[in-house]
C-alpha positions as CSV (number, residue, x, y, z in Angstrom):
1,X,14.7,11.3,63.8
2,X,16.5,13.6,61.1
3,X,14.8,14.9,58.0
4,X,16.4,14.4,55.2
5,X,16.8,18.4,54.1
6,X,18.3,17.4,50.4
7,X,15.0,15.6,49.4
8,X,12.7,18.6,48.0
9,X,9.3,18.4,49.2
10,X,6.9,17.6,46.1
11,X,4.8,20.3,47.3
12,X,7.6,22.9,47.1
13,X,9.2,21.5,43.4
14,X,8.0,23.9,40.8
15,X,6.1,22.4,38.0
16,X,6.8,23.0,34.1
17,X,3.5,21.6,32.0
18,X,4.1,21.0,28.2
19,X,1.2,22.5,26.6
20,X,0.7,20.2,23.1
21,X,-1.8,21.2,20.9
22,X,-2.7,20.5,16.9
23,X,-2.6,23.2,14.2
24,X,-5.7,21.2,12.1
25,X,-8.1,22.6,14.2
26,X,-9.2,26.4,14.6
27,X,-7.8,28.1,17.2
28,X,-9.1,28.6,20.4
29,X,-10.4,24.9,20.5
30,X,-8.6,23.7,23.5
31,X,-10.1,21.4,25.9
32,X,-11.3,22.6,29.3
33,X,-8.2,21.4,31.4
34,X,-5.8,22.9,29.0
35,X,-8.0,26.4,29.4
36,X,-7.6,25.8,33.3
37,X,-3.7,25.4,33.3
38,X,-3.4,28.6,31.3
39,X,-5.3,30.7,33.3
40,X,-3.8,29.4,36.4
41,X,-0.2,29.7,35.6
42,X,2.0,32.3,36.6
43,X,3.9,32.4,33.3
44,X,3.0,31.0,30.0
45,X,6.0,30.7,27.3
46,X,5.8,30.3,23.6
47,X,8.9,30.2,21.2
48,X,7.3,29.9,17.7
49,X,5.9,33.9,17.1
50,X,3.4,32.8,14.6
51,X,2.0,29.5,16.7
52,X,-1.6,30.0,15.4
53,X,-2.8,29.9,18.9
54,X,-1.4,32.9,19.6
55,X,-4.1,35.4,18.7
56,X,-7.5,33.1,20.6
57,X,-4.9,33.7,24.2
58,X,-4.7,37.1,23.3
59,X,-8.6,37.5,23.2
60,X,-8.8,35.2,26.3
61,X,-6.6,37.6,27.8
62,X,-3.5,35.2,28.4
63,X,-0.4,36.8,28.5
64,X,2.2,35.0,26.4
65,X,5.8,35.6,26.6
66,X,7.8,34.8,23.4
67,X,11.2,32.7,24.3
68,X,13.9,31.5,21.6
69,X,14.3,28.2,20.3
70,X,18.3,28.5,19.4
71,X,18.3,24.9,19.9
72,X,16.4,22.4,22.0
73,X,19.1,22.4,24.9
74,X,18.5,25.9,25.1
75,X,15.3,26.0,25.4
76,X,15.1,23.3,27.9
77,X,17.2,25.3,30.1
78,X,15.0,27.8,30.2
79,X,11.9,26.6,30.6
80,X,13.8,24.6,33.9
81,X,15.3,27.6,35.0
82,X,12.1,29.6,34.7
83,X,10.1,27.1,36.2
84,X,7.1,27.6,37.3
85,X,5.7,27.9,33.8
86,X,3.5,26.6,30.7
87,X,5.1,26.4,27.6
88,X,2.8,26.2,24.9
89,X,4.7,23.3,22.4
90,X,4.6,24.6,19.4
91,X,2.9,23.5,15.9
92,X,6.2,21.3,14.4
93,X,6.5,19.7,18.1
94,X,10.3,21.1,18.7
95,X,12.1,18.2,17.7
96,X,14.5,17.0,20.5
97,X,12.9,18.9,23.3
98,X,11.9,16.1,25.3
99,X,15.3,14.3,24.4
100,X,17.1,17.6,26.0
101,X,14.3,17.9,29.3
102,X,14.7,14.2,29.8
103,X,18.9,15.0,30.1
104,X,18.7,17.6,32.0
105,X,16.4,15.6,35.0
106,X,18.8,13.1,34.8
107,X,21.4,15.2,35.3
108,X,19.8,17.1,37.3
109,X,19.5,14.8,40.1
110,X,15.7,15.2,41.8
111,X,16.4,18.8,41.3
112,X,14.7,19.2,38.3
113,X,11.4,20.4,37.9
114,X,8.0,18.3,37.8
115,X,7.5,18.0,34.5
116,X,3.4,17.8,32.9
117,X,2.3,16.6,29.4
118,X,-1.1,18.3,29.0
119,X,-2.7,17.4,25.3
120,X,-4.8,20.5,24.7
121,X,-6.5,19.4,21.2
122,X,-6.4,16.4,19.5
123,X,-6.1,15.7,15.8
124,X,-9.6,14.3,14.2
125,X,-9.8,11.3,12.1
126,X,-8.7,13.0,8.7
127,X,-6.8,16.0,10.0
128,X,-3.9,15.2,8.0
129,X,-5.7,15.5,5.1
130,X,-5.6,19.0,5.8
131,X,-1.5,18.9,5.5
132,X,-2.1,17.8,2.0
133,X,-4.0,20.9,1.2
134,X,-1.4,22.9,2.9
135,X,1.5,21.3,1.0
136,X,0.2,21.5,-2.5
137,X,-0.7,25.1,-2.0
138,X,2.9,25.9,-1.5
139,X,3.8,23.8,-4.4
140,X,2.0,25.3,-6.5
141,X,2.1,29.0,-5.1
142,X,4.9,31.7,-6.3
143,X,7.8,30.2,-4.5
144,X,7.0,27.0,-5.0
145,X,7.9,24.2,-7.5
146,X,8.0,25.4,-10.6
147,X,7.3,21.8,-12.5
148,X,3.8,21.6,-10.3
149,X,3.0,24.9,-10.9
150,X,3.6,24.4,-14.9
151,X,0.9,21.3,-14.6
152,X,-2.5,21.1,-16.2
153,X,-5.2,19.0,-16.2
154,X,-4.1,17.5,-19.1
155,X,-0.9,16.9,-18.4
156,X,-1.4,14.8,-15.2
157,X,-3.7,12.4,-17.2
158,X,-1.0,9.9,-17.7
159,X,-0.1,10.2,-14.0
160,X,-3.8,9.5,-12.7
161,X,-3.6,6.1,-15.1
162,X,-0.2,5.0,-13.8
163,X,-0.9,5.2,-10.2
164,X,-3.9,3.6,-10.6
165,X,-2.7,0.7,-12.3
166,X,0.0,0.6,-9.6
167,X,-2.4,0.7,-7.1
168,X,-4.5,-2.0,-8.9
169,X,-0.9,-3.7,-9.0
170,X,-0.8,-3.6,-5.2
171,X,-3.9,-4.7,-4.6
172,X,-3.3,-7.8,-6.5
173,X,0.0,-8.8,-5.2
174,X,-1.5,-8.1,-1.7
175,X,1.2,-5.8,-0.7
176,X,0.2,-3.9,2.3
177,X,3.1,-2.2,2.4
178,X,2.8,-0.9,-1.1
179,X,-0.5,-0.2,-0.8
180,X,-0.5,2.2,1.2
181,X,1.9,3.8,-0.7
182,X,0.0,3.9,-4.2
183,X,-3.0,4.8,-2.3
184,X,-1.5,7.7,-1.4
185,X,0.1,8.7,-4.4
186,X,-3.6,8.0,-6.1
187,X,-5.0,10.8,-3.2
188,X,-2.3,12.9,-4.0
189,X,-3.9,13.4,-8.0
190,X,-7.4,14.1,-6.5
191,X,-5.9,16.8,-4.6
192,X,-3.4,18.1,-7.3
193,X,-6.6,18.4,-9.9
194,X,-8.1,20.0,-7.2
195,X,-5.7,23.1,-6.3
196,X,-5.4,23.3,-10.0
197,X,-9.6,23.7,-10.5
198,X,-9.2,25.9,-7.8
199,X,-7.1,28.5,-9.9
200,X,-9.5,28.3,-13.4
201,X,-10.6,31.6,-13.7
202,X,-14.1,31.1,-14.7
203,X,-15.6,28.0,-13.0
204,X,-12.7,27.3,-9.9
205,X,-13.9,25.1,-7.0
206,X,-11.8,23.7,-4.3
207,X,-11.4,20.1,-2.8
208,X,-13.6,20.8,-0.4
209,X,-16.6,20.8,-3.4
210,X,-15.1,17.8,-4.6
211,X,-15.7,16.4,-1.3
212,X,-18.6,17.3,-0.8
213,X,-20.3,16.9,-3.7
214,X,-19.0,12.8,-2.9
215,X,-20.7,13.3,0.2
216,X,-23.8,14.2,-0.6
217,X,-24.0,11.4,-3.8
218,X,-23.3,8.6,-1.0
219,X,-25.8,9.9,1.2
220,X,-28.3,9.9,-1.6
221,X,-27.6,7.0,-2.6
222,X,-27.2,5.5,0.5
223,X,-31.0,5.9,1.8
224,X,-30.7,2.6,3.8
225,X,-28.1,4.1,5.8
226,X,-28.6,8.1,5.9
227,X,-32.8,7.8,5.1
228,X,-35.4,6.0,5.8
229,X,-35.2,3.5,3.0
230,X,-34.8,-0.3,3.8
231,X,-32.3,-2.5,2.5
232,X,-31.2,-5.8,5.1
233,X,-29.5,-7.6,1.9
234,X,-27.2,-6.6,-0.7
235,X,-29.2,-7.5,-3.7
236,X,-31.6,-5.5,-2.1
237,X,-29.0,-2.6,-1.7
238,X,-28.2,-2.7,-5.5
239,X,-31.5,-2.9,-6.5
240,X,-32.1,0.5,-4.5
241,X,-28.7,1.9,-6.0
242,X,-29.7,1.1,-9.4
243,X,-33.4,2.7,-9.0
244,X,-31.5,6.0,-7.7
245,X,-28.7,6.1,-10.3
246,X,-31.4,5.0,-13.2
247,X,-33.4,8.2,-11.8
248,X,-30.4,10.6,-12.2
249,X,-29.5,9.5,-15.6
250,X,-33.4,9.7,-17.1
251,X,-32.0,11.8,-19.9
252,X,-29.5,9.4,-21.5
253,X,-30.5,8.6,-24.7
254,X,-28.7,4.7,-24.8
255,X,-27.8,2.3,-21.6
256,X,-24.0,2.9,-22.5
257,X,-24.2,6.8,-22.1
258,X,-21.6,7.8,-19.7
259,X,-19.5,4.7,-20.7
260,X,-16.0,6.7,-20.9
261,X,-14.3,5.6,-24.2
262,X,-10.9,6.1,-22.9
263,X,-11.0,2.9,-20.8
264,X,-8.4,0.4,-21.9
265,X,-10.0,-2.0,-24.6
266,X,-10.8,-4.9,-22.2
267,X,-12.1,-3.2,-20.0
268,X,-14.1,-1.2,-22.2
269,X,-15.6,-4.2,-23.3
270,X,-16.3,-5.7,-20.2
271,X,-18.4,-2.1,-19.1
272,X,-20.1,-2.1,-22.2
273,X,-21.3,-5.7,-21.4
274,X,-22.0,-5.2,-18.0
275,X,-24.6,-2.2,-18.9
276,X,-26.0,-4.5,-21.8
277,X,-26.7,-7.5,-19.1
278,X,-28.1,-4.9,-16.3
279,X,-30.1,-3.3,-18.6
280,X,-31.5,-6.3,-20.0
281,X,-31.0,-5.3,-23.6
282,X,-31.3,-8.0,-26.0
283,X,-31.3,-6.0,-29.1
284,X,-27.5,-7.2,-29.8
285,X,-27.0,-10.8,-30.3
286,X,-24.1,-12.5,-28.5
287,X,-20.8,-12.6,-30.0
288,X,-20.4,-16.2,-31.3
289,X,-18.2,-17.9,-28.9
290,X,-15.9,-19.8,-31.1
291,X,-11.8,-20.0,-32.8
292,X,-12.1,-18.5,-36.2
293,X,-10.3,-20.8,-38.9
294,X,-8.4,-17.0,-39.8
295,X,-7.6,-14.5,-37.2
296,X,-8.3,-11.2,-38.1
297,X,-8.5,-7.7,-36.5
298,X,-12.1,-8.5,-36.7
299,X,-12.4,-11.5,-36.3
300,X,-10.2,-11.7,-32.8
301,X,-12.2,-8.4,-32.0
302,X,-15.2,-10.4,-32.0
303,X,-13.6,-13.6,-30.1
304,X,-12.3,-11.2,-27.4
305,X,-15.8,-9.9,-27.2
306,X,-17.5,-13.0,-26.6
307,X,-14.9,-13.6,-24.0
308,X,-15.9,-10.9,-22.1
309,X,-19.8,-11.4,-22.6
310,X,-19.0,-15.2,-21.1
311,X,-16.6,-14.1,-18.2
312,X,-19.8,-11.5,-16.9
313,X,-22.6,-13.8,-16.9
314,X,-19.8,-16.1,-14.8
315,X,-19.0,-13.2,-12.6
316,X,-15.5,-13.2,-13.7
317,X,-13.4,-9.8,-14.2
318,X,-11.9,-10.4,-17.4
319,X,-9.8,-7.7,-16.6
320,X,-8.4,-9.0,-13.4
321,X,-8.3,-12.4,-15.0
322,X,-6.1,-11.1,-17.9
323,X,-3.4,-9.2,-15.5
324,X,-3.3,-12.8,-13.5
325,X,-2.5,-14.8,-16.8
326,X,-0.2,-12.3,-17.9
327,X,1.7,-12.6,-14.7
328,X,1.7,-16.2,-14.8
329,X,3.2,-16.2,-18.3
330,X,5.7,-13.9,-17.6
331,X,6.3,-16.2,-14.4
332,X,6.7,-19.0,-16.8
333,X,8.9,-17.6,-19.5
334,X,11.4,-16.0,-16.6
335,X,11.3,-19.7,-15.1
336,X,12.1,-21.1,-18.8
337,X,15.1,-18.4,-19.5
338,X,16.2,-20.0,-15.8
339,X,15.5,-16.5,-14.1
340,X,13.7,-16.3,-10.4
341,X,10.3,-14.9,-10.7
342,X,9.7,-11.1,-10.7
């Protein structure tokens, strides 16, 4: 019996491992098996000089050769034609490479060489958080955008309150689709005020304060979970989170310190009652509930009021239940003009 001589043995085809790794975690983190397969191959190939890897292989004593990346069919052709060899992928992912390695196998006929995906680090949950940092430090660095750069504090104010409302928006239309999207411009103002904090010159901090000052409030106030506090209900988890935050806030002088004034006027009012009711302050009467025979400013003030005191003690948002009304009637009036609904 003849052997087939245009078969190559798998034994005798030279191998070519991909070498994927993630540029959100220090370098040098590489798992075991990826540490293995660089020691172990006879060539090791790299086409991005500043891949951030670069300087932990040096230390390890790994011996990288630098290739170019003209295009991705280039440098498929040469990591088959130099075959044996680990390429070490680098940080953007070279678009098309696998496109132009999966051509050239076909083409190639059984010829080709094996080809290996070896992940070498992984991405943690909330590593591309880290590409947000990255992005609006170039925005707002020399060579950046100029309009970011020219931003304040102050000026992104009106911002912050539109994507929130857009994102309250979302939330009440149930659009997943849009959520996601508001939720991100939202996290994108966090992180704007933050690079901006980062440049005051007398009291900067970074977002990685902001996050973990957060951190450390919802661990405190989280004994049940992070301590050795009980809480099996959540009644019983409020009543803990009220103890804790009535603790931190010993020296306000009145129950509606740290109400911020600059909340929209219904939902101003509907804070202001919600303190007044958890606080169990009975020093104000209620605000009678009742249609004057005039409206006034006052008078509707005080109506408007007693809605609000009404809609908490029935665990209604008044604020929530507004926006639904208001989307109703502007349902109604588009259906009355003979318009589909918005």
């Amino acid at each position: 019996m003849e052997t087939n001589t245009d078969t190559p043995n798998s034994a005798d085809t030279p191998k070519l491992t991909l070498l994927t790794t993630t540029h959100r975690v220090a370098p040098g983190l590489l798992s075991w098996p990826a540490w293995e397969a660089l020691r172990a191959a006879p060539l090791v190939l790299a086409a991005d000089p500043a891949h951030p890897q670069l300087p932990a292989l040096a230390q390890a004593r790994v011996a990288v050769e630098l290739v170019a990346r003209d295009s991705a069919p280039a440098l498929a052709r040469t990591l088959v034609e130099r075959a044996p060899v680990l390429f070490l992928g680098s940080p953007d992912g070279d678009p098309g490479l696998t496109d132009a390695l999966a051509r050239i196998a076909v083409e190639a006929a059984g010829r080709a060489p094996e080809i290996e995906l070896l992940p070498g680090s992984y991405d943690l949950p909330g590593a591309r958080l880290l590409d947000l940092v990255a992005v609006m430090d170039r925005l707002r660095s020399p060579g950046g955008c100029p309009w970011d750069a020219e931003q304040t504090h102050a000026s992104l104010v009106k911002y912050l309150v539109e994507e929130a409302y857009e994102l309250v928006e979302a939330i009440e239309e149930g659009d997943r689709e849009t959520l996601r999207e508001e939720l991100g411009d939202v996290l994108l103002q966090v992180f704007f005020h933050s690079r901006i904090a980062e440049e005051d010159p007398e009291d900067p901090f970074s977002i990685d304060e902001v996050a973990g000052a957060i951190v450390e409030k919802l661990m405190y106030r989280h004994p049940h979970v992070f301590g050795d506090s009980d809480a099996a209900t959540t009644d019983q988890v409020e009543a803990n989170w009220e103890e804790l935050k009535a603790a931190e806030k010993q020296h306000r002088e009145s129950v509606l310190d740290g109400v911020p004034a600059g909340l929209p006027a219904l939902a101003l009012a509907a804070k202001l009652v919600s303190r007044v009711r958890r606080a169990g302050f009975t020093g104000v009467p209620d605000a009678p509930y009742a249609l004057p025979a005039e409206l006034t400013e006052e008078t509707a003030g005080a109506l408007l009021l007693a809605v609000v005191q009404r809609a908490h003690d029935a665990k209604v948002d008044p604020d929530a239940a507004l926006r639904a009304a208001a989307r109703g009637y502007r349902a109604a009036v588009r259906a009355a003009e003979g318009l589909a609904a918005d």
